[in-house]
N, C-alpha and C positions, 0 to 999 in steps of 0.2 A: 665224575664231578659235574655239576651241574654248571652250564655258563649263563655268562651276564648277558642283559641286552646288550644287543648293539647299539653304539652310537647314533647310528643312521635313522632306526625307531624311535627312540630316546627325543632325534631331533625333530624329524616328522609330527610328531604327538604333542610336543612342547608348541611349536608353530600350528598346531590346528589349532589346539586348545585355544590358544591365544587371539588367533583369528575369529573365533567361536564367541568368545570373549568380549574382541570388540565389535565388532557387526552391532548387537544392540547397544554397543555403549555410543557408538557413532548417531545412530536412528534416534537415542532417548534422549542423549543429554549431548552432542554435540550440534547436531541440527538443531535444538530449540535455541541454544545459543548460536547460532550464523543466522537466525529468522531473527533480526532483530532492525529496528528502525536506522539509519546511519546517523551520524552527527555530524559527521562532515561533508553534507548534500547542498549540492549548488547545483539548482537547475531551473530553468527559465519556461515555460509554456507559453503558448501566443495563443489566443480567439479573437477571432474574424468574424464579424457578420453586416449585413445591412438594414439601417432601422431609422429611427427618429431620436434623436437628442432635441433642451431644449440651448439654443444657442444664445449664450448672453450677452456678445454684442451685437444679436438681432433681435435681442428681447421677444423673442418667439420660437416655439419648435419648429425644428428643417424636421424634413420627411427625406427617406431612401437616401440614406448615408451610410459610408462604411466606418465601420466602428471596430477598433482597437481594442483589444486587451491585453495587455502585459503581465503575468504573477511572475517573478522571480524569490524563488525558496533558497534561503542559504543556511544551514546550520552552523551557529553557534558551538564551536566545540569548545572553547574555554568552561563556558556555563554549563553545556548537558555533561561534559566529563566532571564535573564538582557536583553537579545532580543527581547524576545517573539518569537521567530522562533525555528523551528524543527535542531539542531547543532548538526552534524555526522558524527564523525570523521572515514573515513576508511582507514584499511592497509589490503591491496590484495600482498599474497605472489603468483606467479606458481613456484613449485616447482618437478626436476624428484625425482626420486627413490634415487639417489647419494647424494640429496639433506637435502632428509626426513630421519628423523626426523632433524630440524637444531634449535642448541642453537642461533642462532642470525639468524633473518631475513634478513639479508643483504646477509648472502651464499644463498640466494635461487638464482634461475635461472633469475629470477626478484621479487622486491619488490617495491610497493609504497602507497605513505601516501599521499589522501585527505581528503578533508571535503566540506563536500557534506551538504547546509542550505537549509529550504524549510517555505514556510507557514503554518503552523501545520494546518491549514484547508483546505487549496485549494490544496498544496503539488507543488506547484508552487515554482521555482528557486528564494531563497528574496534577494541573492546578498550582502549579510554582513558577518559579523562576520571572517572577513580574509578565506574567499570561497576558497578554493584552487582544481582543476581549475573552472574558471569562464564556467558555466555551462546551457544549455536550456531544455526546455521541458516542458512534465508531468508527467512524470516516468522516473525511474532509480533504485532504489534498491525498489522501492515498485512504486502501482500506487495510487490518488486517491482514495480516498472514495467513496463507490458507482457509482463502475465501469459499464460504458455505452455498449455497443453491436454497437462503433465507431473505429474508426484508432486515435490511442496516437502516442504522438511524443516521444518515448521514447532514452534518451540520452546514446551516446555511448561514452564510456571515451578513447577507444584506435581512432575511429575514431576524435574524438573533434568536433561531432556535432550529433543534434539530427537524429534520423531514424523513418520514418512511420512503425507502426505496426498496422497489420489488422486483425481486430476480424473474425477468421474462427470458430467458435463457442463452442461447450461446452469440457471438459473432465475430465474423473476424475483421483485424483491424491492420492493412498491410499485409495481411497473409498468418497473422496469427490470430490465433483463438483467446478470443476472452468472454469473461461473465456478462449479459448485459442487466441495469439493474435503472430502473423509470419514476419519476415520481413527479407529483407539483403541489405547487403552491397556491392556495387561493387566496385572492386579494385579501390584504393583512395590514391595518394601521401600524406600521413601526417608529413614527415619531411626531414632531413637528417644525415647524420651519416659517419664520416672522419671512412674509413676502407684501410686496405693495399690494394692495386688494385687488385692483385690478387684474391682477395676472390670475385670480381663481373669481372672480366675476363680482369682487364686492367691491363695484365703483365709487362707494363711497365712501369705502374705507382707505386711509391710505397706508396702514399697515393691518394684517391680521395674521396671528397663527394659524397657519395651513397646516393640513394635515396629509403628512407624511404616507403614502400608503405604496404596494410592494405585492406583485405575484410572480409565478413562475409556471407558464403554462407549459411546459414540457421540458424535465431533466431526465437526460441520456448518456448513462456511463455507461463504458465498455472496460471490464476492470482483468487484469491478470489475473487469475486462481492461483498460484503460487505463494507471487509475493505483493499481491494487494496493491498493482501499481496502476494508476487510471490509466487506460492505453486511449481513451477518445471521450472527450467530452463534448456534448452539444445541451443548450440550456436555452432559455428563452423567458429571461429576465423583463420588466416591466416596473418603471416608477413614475408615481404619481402624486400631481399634488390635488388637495381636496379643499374646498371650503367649510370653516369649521362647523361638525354638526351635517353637514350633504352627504347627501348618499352616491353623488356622480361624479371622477373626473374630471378635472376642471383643469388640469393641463398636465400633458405628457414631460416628465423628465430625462424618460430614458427609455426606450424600447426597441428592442434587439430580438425579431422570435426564431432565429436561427445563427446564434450564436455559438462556435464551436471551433476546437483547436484543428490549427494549419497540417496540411500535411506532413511538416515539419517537423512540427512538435509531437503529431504522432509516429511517426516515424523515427525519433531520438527515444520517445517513452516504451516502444516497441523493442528495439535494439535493448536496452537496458534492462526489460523482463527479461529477454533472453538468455542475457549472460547471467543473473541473477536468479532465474529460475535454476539454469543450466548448475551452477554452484549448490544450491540446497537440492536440487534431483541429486549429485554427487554424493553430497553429504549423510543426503538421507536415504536414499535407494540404490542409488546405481554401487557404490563402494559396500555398504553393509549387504546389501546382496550376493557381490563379488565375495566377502570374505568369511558371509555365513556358508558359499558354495563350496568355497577354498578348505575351509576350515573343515568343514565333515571329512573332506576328501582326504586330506592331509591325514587326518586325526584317525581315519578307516586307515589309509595304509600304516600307520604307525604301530598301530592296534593289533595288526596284520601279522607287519615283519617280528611284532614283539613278540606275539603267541609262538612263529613258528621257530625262533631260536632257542626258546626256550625248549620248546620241545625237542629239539634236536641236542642241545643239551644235556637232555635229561639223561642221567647214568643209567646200563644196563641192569637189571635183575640179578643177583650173581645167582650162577649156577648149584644147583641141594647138594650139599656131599653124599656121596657113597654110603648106603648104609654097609657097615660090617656083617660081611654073612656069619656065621657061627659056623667055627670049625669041628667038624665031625669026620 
């Protein structure tokens, strides 16, 4: 009589298979979703630098100052879970020395409150949720999931439009490696601004609309490849006002050319790639590799014990009967 498999192959082959199974189901479709923006992120960034502001109860710009910047990112999770999109509300204080420490945001040297949505996957601008301002790109406070060795268009909030930035290649930031990615701006009218004449050289006006203008001589991001987290920022921001119709500067509002987050702040944005890398390597590699390895192994010996019970199974040949000899 022939026998059954055994239990033991039966179990072996079920559990490869299975593991076989999921390995790509982990890498395809469970890593794209844990790659996804959070909605309930609250984190703070500091930059430091020393520059010129212009100071208005000396109605003049001070030179070689330290300058302040504050962005605190908080999600929104009422609204992006009603959305489905990434909802980020930020308030960016700069603030001097005369400023810091300030019970109310409003005495800083400047303050302001957007909210910045994105596609919790592609990190792409979604354009809801009362967007304050209406905003391009593919970056801005973070880039992108599995960042590429290309130029992103990343969005500048004092310019009010995106800037190309170009992957010049690796660096490390506290002992980690990330993308580095450069770019600038060249002086750019972005608005205007009713000032006494005087302060942009028209003494004989006592009001005129000034002209608003804005460059960035050197942007330098150091970003995670993983998960698109800026691990170092240094920027070198520049404003100015113009008399209307001049081609020259005619007073500094704000200049900082080496403006760039604390070791603080990189060092908290460091830590947080880490574990957050460390989770989609899981996700996506380290676990679906484990169990595509598991899985063959499993699914071999099951494969294995099943042939050879079978075979041992298998019933004998029965023996030819006797032919009768003929009696003579």
């Amino acid at each position: 009589m022939r026998r059954s498999a055994s239990p033991l192959s039966l179990v072996l082959l079920g559990a490869g298979v299975f593991l076989l199974v999921l390995a790509p189901l982990l890498a395809w479709y469970v890593k794209p979703r844990a790659a996804v923006n959070p909605i309930d992120i609250d984190v703070t960034a500091v930059y430091e630098g020393t520059g010129s502001y212009f100071d208005v109860d000396e109605a003049a710009t001070v030179e070689d100052r330290r300058i302040t910047v504050t962005q605190r990112v908080r999600g929104n999770v009422a609204e992006s879970e009603d959305s489905g999109k990434a909802v980020w509300d930020v308030a960016t204080t700069i603030d001097t020395d005369k400023s810091l420490p300030a019970a109310d945001p409003h005495d800083a040297l400047d303050f302001t409150l957007t909210r910045w949505v994105t596609d919790r996957r592609t990190n792409l601008p979604a354009h809801c949720c009362r967007e304050e301002p209406y905003h391009e790109g593919e970056a801005f406070l973070k880039f992108p999931f599995d960042v590429q060795k290309r130029t992103y268009q990343w969005w500048d909030r004092t310019l009010g439009a995106a800037v190309p930035l170009a992957y010049r290649g690796k660096e490390k930031v506290q002992g980690y490696e990330g993308y580095v990615f450069t770019g600038t701006v060249d002086p750019t009218k972005v608005g205007t601004r009713q000032v006494p004449g005087a302060l942009v050289g028209r003494q004989s006006a006592p009001q005129v609309l000034a002209e608003e203008w804005y460059s960035n001589r050197g942007i330098k991001l150091v970003v995670d490849q993983a998960t698109g987290r800026v691990l170092s920022a240094r920027l070198a921001p520049r404003q100015t006002l113009r008399a209307p119709g001049a081609a020259k500067d005619a007073l500094v509002l704000l200049d900082v050319p080496g403006l760039a987050h604390t070791t603080a702040t990189q060092k908290a944005a460091v830590d947080k790639a880490k574990e957050d890398g460390a989770r989609l390597r899981t996700v996506g590699t380290t676990v679906p590799a484990g169990a595509a390895a598991g899985g063959f192994l499993l699914s071999a010996a099951g494969t294995v014990l099943l042939v050879r019970g079978r075979r041992r199974g298998a019933p004998e040949p029965e023996a030819a009967a006797p032919v009768p000899r003929p009696a003579g």
